[in-house]
N, C-alpha and C positions, 0 to 999 in steps of 0.2 A: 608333620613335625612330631606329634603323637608316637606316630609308630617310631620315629627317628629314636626318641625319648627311650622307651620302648626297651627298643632294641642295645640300647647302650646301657642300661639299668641290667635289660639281662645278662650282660658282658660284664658288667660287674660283681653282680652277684655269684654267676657262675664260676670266677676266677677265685674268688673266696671258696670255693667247694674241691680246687684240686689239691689231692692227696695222695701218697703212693699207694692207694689201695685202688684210687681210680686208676693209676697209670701202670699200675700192674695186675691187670684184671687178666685174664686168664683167659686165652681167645677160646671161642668153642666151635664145635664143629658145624661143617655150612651144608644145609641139604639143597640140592641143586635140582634146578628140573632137566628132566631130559627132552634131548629132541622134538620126541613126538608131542611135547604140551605145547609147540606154537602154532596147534591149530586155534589155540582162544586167541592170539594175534595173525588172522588171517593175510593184512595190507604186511605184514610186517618184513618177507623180502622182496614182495612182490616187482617192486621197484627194479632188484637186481637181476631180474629174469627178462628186463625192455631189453629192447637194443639200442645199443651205445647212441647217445646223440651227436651230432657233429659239430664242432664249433671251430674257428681257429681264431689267433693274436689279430688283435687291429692291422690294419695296412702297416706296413713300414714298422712294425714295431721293432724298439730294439730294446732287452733291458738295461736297465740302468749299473753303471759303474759300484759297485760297492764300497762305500766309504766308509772310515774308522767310526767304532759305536759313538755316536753322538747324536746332540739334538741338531737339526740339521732347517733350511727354510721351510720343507716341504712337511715337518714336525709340527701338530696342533696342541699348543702349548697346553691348552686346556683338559686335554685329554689326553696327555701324557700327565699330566699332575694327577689326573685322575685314578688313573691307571697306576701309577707309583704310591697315591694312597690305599689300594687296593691289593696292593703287594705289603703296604706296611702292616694293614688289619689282618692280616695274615701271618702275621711273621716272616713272609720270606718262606713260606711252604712249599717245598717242593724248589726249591733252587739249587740244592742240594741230593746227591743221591744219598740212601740210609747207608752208613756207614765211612760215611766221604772222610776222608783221609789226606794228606799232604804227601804226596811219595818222594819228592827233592826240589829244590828248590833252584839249582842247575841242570836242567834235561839238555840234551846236547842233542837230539834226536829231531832235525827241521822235518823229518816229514811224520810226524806227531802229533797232536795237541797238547803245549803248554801253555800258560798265562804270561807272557812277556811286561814284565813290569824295569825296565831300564835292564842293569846288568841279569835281572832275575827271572828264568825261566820254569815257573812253578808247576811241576806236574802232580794231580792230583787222582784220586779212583775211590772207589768201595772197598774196603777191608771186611765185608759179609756179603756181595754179591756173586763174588764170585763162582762160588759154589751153587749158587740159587738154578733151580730149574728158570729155564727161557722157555716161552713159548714158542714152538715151529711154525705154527699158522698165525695170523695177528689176530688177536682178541677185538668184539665190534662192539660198543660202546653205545646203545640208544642214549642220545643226551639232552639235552636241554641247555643251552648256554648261561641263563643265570641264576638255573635251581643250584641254590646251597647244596642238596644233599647230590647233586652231580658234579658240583665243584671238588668235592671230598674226594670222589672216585678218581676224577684227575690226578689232584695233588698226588695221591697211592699211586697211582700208576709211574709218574713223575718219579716218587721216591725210590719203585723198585727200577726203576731204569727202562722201562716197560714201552716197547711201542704198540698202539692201536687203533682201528680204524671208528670215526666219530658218525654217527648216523643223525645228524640234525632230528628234534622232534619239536612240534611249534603246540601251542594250546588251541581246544577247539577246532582242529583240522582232525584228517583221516590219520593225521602222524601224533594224533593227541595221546602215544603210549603212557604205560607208566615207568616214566624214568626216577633214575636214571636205571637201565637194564642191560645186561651183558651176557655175549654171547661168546664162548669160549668151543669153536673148535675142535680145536687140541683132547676137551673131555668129552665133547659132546653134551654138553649141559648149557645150561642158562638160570643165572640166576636176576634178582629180582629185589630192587631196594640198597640203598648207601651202607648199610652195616652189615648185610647179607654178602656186598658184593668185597666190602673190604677186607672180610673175614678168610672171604674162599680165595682174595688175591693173596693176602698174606702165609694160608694155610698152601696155597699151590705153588707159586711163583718166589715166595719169601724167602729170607734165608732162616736155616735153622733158629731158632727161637732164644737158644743160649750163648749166638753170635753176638745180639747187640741189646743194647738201654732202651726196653719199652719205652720210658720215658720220650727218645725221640720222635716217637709218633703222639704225643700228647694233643697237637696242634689238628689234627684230624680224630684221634679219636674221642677226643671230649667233645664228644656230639653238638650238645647246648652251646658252647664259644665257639665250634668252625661255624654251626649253621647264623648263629647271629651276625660272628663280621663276613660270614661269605655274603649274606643278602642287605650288610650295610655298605658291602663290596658291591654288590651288583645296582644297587639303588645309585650311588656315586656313576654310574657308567649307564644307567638310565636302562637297567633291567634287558641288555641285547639281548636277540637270538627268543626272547619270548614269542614274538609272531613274525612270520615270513616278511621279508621287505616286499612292497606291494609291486615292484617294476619284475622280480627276480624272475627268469626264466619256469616256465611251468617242468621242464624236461628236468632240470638240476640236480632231481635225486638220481638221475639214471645217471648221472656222467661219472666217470672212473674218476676215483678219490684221489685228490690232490694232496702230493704230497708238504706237510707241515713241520719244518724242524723246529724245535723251539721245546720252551717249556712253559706250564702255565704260568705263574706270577709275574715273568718279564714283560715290563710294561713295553716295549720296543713292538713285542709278538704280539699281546692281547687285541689291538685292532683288528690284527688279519684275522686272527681265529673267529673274534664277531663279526668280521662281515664275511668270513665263509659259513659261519652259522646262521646269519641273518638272509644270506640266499638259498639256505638251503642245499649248499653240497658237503656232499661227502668228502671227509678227509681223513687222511693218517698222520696222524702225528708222533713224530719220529725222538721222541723223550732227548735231551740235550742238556738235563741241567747238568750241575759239576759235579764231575767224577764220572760223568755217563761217559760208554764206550764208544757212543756213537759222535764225539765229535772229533775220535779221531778216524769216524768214518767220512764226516765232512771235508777235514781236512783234504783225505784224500783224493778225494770228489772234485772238489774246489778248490783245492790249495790252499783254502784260510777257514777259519773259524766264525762265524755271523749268522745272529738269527736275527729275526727271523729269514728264514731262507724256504721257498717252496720248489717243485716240481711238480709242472701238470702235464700228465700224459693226456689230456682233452689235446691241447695245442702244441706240447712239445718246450714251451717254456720253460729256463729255469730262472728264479730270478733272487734278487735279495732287496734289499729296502723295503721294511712296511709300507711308510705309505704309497707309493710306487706300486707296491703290491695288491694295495687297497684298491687304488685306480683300475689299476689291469682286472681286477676281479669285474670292478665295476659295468668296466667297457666289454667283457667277452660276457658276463652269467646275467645279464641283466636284458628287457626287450626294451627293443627301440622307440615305441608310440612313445 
């Protein structure tokens, strides 16, 4: 309760402290490591070099029917409250792409992504991403599920529209890196720490700098209020993803990354994302919030729009419903004793 105190005194105090001098600070340039420095993370792809483990769906499985977003019986009330508390200490970070925009309010285009609200088909997008470099390989993400300062990483990625692949790391094990760390392909670098990593996304991947309102990234870059409500966010959801689930398959980090549509703050997603981080697989998570390009890559996938929604090439499933999804995780990455 101390720390509770604590932590919400600093949230106060911190909020007294912004000013446009904070929120147009001046990014600076990011030194990245190369390559050759991950010999001081020797275990660090070691993982990626086993061979593939083998798993498939339960007997009979079939997945579940997709139903309109809602709370549904198979919904644990309590941790969806949780979870939407967890989005509110946040503002809603990363629900949004930077520059999110309204393009019409009448799209007439069904095989699109709009927002159908009665006669109103809302299409929306980025007015500065466009132009933004995309990465060609996916960016991999050593994470930690409820460090604040890997939470921040998210959100950024989330805002630039950014998909990448998540590398579970637990405390006190051989995965005990230092997160959160990121490994960028595309430059051949690796950088290292929340403000080092947000710096070289924004400086690579971002759009030009005179596109948009610093101000919109306030919620991440005021250091001191993301890392306070992130880790009074994580406290609330009882700190997932800090140590391995004790049942979880010992192979888990070797199996090919399942795929995660969604975005962070949706409380609908946030369970799947912690129990694929709580067992320890690998996954991509395929950025979704509003204006992203990618939901009208769902659409055409799937013919509708719903997250969360995963695809595991372990077994071949695609499927939708969290907690549905929760289960299925349960039953195939977890041992049997």
């Amino acid at each position: 309760m101390t720390r509770l105190r604590f932590l919400i005194i600093s949230i106060a105090s911190c909020s007294l402290l912004v000013n446009n001098s904070l929120l147009h600070t001046a990014p600076t340039t990011i030194k990245t490591r190369q390559s050759s420095s991950l010999h001081l993370f020797p275990d660090l792809f070691s993982k990626q070099q086993q061979q593939q483990p083998r798993v498939q769906a339960p007997p009979n499985f079939v997945p579940p029917e997709p139903k309109p977003l809602e709370i549904t019986e198979g919904t644990d009330l309590k941790e969806f409250a949780t979870a939407s508390a967890a989005l509110a200490l946040r503002l809603a970070t990363g629900a949004f792409v930077l520059g999110w925009k309204v393009d019409t309010l009448f799209f007439d285009d069904e095989s699109r992504y709009a927002l159908k609200l009665g006669p109103i088909r809302l299409r929306d997008s980025s007015s500065v991403l466009e132009t933004a470099a995309r990465p060609s390989s996916t960016l991999v993400l050593y994470d930690r599920e409820s460090s604040p300062s890997c939470k921040r990483v998210r959100e950024m990625l989330n805002l630039l529209d950014i998909t990448f692949e998540v590398r579970p790391c637990f405390e006190d094990t051989e995965t005990d890196y230092p997160v959160p760390f990121l490994v960028d392909p595309n430059a051949d670098s690796t950088i290292v720490g929340d403000d080092d990593i947000i710096g070289y996304l924004l400086e690579k991947y971002g759009p030009n700098a005179d596109l948009f309102d610093r101000k919109a990234l306030w919620p991440i870059e005021f250091r001191a209020f993301a890392l306070a409500t992130a880790e009074i966010a994580a406290d609330l959801r009882g700190n997932p993803g800090r140590t391995q689930q004790s049942n979880a398959r010992p192979d888990n980090a070797a199996m090919k990354p399942i795929e995660l549509w969604g975005y962070e703050c949706s409380p609908f997603v946030r369970p799947v994302k912690e129990k694929l981080a709580e067992l320890g697989l690998p996954h991509k998570v395929v950025s979704c919030s509003r204006g992203s390009k990618n939901r009208d890559a769902m659409v055409e996938r799937t013919g509708r729009f719903q997250v969360p929604f995963i695809i595991d090439e372990n077994t071949g499933i695609e499927m939708f419903e969290g907690p549905e999804i929760v289960d299925y995780l349960e039953a195939v990455y977890t041992t049997k004793e």
